[in-house]
KEMIBA-9650 format. One record per residue: x, y, z of N, C-alpha, C, O in turn. Coordinates in steps of 0.2 Angstrom, whole numbers, padded with zeros to 4 digits, always signed. Layout:
N
XYZXYZXYZXYZ
...
This chain:
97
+0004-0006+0000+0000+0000+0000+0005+0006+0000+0010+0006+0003
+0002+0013-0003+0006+0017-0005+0005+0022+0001+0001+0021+0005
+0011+0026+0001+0010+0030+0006+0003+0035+0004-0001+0036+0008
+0004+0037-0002-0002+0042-0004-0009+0038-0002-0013+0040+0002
-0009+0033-0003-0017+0027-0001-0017+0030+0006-0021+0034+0007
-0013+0028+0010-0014+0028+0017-0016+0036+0019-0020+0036+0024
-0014+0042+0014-0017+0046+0019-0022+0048+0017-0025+0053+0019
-0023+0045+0012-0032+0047+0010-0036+0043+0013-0041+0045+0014
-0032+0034+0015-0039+0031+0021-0038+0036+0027-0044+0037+0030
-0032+0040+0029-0032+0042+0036-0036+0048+0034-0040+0048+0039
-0038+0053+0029-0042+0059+0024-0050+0057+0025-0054+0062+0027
-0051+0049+0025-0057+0048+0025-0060+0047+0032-0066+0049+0033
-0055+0044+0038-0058+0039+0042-0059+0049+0047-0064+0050+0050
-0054+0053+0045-0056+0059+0048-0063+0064+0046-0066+0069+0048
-0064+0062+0041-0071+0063+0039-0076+0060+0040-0081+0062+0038
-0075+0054+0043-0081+0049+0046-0082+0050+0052-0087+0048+0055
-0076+0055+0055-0075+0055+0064-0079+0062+0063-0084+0063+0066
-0077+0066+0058-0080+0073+0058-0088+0072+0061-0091+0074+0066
-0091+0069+0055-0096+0068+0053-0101+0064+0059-0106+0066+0060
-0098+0058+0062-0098+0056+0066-0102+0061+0072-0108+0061+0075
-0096+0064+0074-0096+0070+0079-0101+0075+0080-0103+0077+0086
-0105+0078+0072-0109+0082+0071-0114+0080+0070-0118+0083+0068
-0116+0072+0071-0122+0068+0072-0124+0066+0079-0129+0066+0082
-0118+0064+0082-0120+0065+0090-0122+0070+0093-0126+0071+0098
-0116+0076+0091-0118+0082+0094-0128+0084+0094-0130+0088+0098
-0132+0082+0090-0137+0082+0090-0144+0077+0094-0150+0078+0094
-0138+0072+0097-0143+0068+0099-0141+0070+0107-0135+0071+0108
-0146+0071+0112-0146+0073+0121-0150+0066+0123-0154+0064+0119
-0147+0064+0130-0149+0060+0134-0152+0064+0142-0149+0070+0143
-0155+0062+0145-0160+0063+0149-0158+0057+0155-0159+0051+0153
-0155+0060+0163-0156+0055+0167-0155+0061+0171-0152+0066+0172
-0161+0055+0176-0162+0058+0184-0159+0053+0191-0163+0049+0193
-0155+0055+0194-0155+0051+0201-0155+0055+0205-0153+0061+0205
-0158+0052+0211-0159+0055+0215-0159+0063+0216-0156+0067+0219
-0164+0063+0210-0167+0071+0210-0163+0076+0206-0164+0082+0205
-0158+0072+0204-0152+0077+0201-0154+0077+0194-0157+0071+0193
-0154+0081+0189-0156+0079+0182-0152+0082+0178-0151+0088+0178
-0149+0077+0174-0145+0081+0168-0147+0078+0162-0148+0072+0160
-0147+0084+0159-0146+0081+0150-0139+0082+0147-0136+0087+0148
-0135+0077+0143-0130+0076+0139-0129+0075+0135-0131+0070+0133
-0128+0080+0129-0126+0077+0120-0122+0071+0120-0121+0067+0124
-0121+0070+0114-0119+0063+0113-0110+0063+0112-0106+0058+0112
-0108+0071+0111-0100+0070+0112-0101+0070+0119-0095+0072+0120
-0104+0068+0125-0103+0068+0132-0101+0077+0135-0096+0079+0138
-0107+0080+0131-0106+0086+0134-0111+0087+0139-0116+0084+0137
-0111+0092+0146-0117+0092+0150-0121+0098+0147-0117+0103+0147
-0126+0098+0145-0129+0103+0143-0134+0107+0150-0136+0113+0151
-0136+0102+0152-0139+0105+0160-0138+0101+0164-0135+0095+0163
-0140+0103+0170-0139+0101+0177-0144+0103+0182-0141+0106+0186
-0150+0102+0184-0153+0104+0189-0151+0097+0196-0152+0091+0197
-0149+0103+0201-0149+0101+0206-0154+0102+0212-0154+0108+0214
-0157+0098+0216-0164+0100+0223-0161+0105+0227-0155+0105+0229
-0164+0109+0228-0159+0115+0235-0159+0109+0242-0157+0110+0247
-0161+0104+0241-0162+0102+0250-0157+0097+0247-0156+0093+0251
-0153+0096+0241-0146+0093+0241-0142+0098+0242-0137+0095+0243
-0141+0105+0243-0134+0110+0243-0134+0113+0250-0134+0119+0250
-0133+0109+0254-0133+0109+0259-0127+0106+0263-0127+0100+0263
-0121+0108+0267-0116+0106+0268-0118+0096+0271-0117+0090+0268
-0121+0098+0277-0124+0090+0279-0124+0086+0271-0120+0082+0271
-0126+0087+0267-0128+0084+0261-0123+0083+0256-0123+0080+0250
-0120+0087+0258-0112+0087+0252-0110+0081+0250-0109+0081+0244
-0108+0076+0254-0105+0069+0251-0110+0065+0248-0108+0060+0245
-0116+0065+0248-0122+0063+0246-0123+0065+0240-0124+0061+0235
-0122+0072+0239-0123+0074+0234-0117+0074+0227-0118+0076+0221
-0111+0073+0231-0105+0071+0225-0106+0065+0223-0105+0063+0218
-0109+0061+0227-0110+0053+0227-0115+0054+0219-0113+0052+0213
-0121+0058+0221-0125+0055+0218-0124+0059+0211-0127+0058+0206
-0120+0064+0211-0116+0067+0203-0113+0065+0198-0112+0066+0193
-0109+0059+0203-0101+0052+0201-0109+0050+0198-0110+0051+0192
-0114+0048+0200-0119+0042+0197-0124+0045+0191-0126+0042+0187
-0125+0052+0193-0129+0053+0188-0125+0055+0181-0128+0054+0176
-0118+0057+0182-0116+0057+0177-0113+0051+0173-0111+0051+0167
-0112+0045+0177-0109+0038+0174-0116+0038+0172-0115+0042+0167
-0125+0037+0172-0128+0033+0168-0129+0037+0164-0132+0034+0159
-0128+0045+0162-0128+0047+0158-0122+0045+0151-0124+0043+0145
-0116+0045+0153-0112+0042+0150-0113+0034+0148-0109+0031+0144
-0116+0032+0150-0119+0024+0148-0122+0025+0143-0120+0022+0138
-0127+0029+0143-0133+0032+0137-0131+0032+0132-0133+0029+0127
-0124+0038+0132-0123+0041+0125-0116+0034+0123-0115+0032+0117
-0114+0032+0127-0109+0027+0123-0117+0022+0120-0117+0021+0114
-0120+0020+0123-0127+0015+0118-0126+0020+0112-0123+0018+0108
-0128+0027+0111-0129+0030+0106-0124+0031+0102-0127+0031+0096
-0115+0031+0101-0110+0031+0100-0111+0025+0096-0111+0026+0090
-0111+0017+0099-0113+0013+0096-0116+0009+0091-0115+0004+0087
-0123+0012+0094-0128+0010+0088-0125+0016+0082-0126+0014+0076
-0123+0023+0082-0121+0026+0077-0116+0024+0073-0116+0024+0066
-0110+0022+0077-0106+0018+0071-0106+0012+0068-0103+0011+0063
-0111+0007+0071-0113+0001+0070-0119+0003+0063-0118-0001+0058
-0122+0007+0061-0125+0010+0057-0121+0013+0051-0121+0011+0046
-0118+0018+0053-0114+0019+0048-0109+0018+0045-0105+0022+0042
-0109+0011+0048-0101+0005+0044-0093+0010+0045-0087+0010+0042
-0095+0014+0050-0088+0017+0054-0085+0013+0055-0086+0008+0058
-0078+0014+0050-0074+0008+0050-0067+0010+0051-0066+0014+0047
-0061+0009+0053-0054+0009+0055-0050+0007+0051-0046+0003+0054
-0048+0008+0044-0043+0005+0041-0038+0003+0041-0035+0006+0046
-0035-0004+0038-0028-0007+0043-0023-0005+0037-0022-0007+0032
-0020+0003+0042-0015+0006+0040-0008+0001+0041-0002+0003+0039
């Protein structure tokens, strides 16, 4: 394989990453725990955050880290399903450079 091949699979696979990118950025995930609610795009950005005022409360402080560690791991669970059913769809593929 030519040097020139390879930088045009590498031309291409960054055009599917592009593309990729600008198709999750439109998809948001929605989860709630313990009262905490955030929504996430699909690059794993938080777009919101609503937190209970009777969580911001010193007393409540470790509670409320706890329950931020969790709410943001099941949102990130969401968007990785969404990640992969998006690649698994559009034959997102790795060329063997």
């Amino acid at each position: 394989m030519s040097m020139f091949s390879k930088l045009n699979q590498i031309k291409e696979l960054r055009s599917q990453a592009k593309k990729l990118q600008n198709e999750l950025s439109q998809e948001t995930v929605s989860v709630e725990n313990k009262g905490i609610k955030m929504v996430m795009d699909g690059n794993q950005k938080i777009i919101s955050l609503d937190i209970p005022t009777e969580l911001l409360t010193p007393e409540k402080k470790a509670d409320l880290e706890k329950y931020l560690i969790n709410t943001f791991a099941d949102a990130q669970k969401k968007v990785q399903g969404i990640i992969f059913k998006k690649m698994k769809s559009s034959n997102f593929s790795l060329p063997s450079l």
